[in-house]
C-alpha positions in Angstrom: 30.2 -51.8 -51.2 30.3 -53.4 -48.1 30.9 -50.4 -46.0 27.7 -48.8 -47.6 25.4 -52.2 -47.1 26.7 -51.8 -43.2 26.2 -48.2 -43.2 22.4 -48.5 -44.7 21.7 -51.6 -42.2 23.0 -49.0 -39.5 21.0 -46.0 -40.9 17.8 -48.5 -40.6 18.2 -49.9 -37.7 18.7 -46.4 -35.8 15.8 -44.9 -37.8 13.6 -47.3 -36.3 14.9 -47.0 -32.8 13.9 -43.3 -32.5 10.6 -43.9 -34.1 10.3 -46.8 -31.5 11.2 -44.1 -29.1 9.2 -40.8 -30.0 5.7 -43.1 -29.8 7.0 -44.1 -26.4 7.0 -40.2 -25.6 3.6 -39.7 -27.6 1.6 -41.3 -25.5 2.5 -40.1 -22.1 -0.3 -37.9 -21.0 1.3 -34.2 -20.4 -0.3 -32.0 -18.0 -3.2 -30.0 -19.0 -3.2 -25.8 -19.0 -5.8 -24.9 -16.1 -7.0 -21.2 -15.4 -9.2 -20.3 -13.0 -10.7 -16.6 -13.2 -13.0 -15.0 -11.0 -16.1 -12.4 -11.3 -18.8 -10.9 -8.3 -22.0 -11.8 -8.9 -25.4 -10.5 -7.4 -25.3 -13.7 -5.2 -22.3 -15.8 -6.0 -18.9 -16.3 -7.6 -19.0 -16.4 -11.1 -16.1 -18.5 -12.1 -14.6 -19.5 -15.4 -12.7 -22.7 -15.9 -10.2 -22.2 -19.2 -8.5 -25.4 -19.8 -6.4 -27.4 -22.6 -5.0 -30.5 -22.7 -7.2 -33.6 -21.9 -8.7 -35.8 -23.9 -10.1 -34.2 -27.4 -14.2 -34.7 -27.9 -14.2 -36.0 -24.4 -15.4 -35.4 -20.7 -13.3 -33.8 -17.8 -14.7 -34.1 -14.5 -13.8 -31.8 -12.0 -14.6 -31.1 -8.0 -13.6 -28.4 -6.1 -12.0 -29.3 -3.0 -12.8 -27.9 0.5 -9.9 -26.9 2.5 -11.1 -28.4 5.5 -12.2 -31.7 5.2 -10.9 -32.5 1.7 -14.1 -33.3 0.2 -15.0 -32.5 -3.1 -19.1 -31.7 -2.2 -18.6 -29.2 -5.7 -18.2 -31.3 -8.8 -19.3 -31.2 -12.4 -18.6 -32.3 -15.9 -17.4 -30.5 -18.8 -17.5 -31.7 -22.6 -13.9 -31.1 -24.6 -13.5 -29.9 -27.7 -11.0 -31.3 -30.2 -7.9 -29.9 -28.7 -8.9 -31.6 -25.2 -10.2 -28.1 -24.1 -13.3 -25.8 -22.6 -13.7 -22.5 -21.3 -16.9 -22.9 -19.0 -18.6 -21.1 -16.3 -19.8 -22.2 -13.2 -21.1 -20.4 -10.2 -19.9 -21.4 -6.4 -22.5 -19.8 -3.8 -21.4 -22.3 -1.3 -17.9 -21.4 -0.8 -16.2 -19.5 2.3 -12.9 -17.2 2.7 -10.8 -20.1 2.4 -7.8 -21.5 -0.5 -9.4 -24.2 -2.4 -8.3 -26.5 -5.0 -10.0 -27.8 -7.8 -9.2 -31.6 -9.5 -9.6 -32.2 -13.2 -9.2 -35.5 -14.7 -10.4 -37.2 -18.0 -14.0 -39.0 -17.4 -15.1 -40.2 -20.7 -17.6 -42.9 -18.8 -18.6 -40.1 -16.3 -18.2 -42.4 -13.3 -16.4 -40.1 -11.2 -13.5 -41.5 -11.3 -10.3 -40.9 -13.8 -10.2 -42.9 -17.4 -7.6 -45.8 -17.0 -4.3 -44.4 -17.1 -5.2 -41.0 -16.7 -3.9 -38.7 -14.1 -5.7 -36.2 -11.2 -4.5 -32.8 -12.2 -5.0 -29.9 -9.0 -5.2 -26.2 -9.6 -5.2 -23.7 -6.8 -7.6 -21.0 -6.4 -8.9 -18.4 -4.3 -12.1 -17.1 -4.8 -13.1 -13.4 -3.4 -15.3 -14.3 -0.7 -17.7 -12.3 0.0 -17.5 -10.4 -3.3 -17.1 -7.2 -3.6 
Protein backbone atom coordinates (compact mmCIF):
# COMPACT_ATOMS: atom_id res chain seq x y z
CA UNK A 1 0.00 0.00 0.00
CA UNK A 2 2.60 2.22 0.65
CA UNK A 3 4.53 1.60 -2.43
CA UNK A 4 1.34 2.55 -4.48
CA UNK A 5 0.46 5.92 -2.22
CA UNK A 6 4.46 6.81 -3.24
CA UNK A 7 4.00 5.76 -6.63
CA UNK A 8 0.51 7.97 -7.09
CA UNK A 9 2.29 11.00 -5.18
CA UNK A 10 5.14 10.37 -7.92
CA UNK A 11 2.68 9.94 -10.81
CA UNK A 12 1.20 13.48 -9.62
CA UNK A 13 3.89 15.30 -8.98
CA UNK A 14 5.56 14.46 -12.54
CA UNK A 15 2.14 15.03 -14.28
CA UNK A 16 2.18 18.47 -13.16
CA UNK A 17 5.79 19.16 -14.03
CA UNK A 18 5.31 18.54 -17.74
CA UNK A 19 2.11 20.44 -17.75
CA UNK A 20 4.11 23.22 -15.97
CA UNK A 21 6.54 22.70 -18.76
CA UNK A 22 4.48 22.39 -22.12
CA UNK A 23 2.65 26.01 -21.21
CA UNK A 24 6.21 27.22 -20.75
CA UNK A 25 6.77 26.05 -24.56
CA UNK A 26 3.13 27.41 -25.58
CA UNK A 27 3.66 30.65 -25.22
CA UNK A 28 6.92 31.25 -27.00
CA UNK A 29 6.11 33.03 -30.19
CA UNK A 30 7.39 30.58 -33.22
CA UNK A 31 8.35 32.17 -36.33
CA UNK A 32 5.65 33.02 -38.81
CA UNK A 33 5.52 31.38 -42.63
CA UNK A 34 6.32 34.35 -45.02
CA UNK A 35 6.08 34.14 -48.99
CA UNK A 36 6.62 36.73 -51.13
CA UNK A 37 5.49 36.29 -54.88
CA UNK A 38 5.85 38.50 -57.70
CA UNK A 39 3.73 39.59 -60.93
CA UNK A 40 4.53 42.54 -63.91
CA UNK A 41 2.14 45.02 -63.89
CA UNK A 42 1.33 47.77 -66.55
CA UNK A 43 3.32 50.20 -64.22
CA UNK A 44 4.53 48.39 -61.06
CA UNK A 45 5.25 45.17 -59.15
CA UNK A 46 2.32 43.48 -58.21
CA UNK A 47 3.25 41.66 -55.06
CA UNK A 48 1.56 39.19 -52.88
CA UNK A 49 2.43 38.79 -49.23
CA UNK A 50 1.11 35.02 -48.05
CA UNK A 51 1.76 34.75 -44.43
CA UNK A 52 0.76 32.49 -41.19
CA UNK A 53 1.66 32.69 -37.93
CA UNK A 54 1.13 36.03 -35.95
CA UNK A 55 -1.24 36.96 -33.90
CA UNK A 56 -4.97 35.59 -34.86
CA UNK A 57 -7.73 38.65 -35.51
CA UNK A 58 -4.84 40.99 -35.25
CA UNK A 59 -2.56 43.53 -37.21
CA UNK A 60 0.91 42.82 -38.73
CA UNK A 61 2.84 45.67 -39.81
CA UNK A 62 5.27 45.39 -42.24
CA UNK A 63 8.06 47.78 -44.25
CA UNK A 64 10.01 46.89 -46.86
CA UNK A 65 13.53 47.71 -46.46
CA UNK A 66 15.88 49.52 -48.87
CA UNK A 67 19.06 47.99 -49.42
CA UNK A 68 20.93 50.99 -49.27
CA UNK A 69 20.16 53.09 -46.52
CA UNK A 70 18.13 50.58 -44.40
CA UNK A 71 15.02 52.56 -44.25
CA UNK A 72 11.78 51.18 -44.41
CA UNK A 73 10.15 54.35 -46.65
CA UNK A 74 7.48 51.12 -47.84
CA UNK A 75 5.24 50.14 -44.98
CA UNK A 76 1.73 49.02 -44.35
CA UNK A 77 -0.61 47.15 -42.28
CA UNK A 78 -2.37 44.03 -42.80
CA UNK A 79 -5.45 42.62 -40.66
CA UNK A 80 -5.01 38.65 -39.58
CA UNK A 81 -7.34 36.19 -39.73
CA UNK A 82 -7.93 33.65 -36.95
CA UNK A 83 -4.91 31.55 -37.70
CA UNK A 84 -2.61 34.69 -37.44
CA UNK A 85 -2.54 34.88 -41.29
CA UNK A 86 -3.26 37.02 -44.78
CA UNK A 87 -2.61 36.63 -48.23
CA UNK A 88 -2.61 40.42 -49.46
CA UNK A 89 -1.47 42.37 -52.34
CA UNK A 90 0.39 45.33 -52.52
CA UNK A 91 2.05 47.16 -55.46
CA UNK A 92 5.85 48.67 -55.16
CA UNK A 93 6.36 51.29 -58.16
CA UNK A 94 9.09 52.78 -56.16
CA UNK A 95 11.55 50.01 -56.02
CA UNK A 96 14.94 49.61 -58.09
CA UNK A 97 17.09 46.44 -59.26
CA UNK A 98 18.27 45.82 -55.94
CA UNK A 99 17.72 42.66 -52.91
CA UNK A 100 15.33 43.99 -50.42
CA UNK A 101 13.95 42.65 -47.32
CA UNK A 102 10.73 43.01 -45.88
CA UNK A 103 9.99 43.11 -41.74
CA UNK A 104 6.75 41.74 -40.33
CA UNK A 105 5.89 42.03 -36.78
CA UNK A 106 2.63 41.93 -34.67
CA UNK A 107 1.09 45.67 -34.28
CA UNK A 108 -2.18 45.20 -32.70
CA UNK A 109 -1.99 49.23 -31.53
CA UNK A 110 -0.67 50.11 -35.03
CA UNK A 111 2.13 52.34 -33.60
CA UNK A 112 4.75 51.11 -35.69
CA UNK A 113 6.46 49.45 -33.50
CA UNK A 114 6.25 45.42 -32.43
CA UNK A 115 3.49 44.36 -29.56
CA UNK A 116 5.47 43.77 -26.28
CA UNK A 117 7.23 40.69 -26.49
CA UNK A 118 6.91 40.16 -29.97
CA UNK A 119 9.67 39.60 -32.40
CA UNK A 120 10.85 41.43 -35.94
CA UNK A 121 10.59 38.66 -38.46
CA UNK A 122 12.78 39.59 -42.12
CA UNK A 123 11.95 37.87 -45.42
CA UNK A 124 14.20 38.28 -48.43
CA UNK A 125 12.99 39.27 -51.73
CA UNK A 126 13.82 40.17 -55.09
CA UNK A 127 11.53 41.84 -57.07
CA UNK A 128 11.84 41.84 -61.21
CA UNK A 129 12.82 45.22 -61.72
CA UNK A 130 11.96 46.63 -64.47
CA UNK A 131 9.31 43.97 -65.31
CA UNK A 132 9.11 42.17 -68.03
Amino acid sequence: MKKFVVMSLWMTFLSSSLTSLSLINVSAQTEPKVNVMYECGTLDVNTQLNANGFEPNSSVSWKVITPTDETGAIFGYFDTNSTGGFKEFTHLSELKDADYSVQFFDDADKDGLPDKGKKIFTAKMSPPVPCK
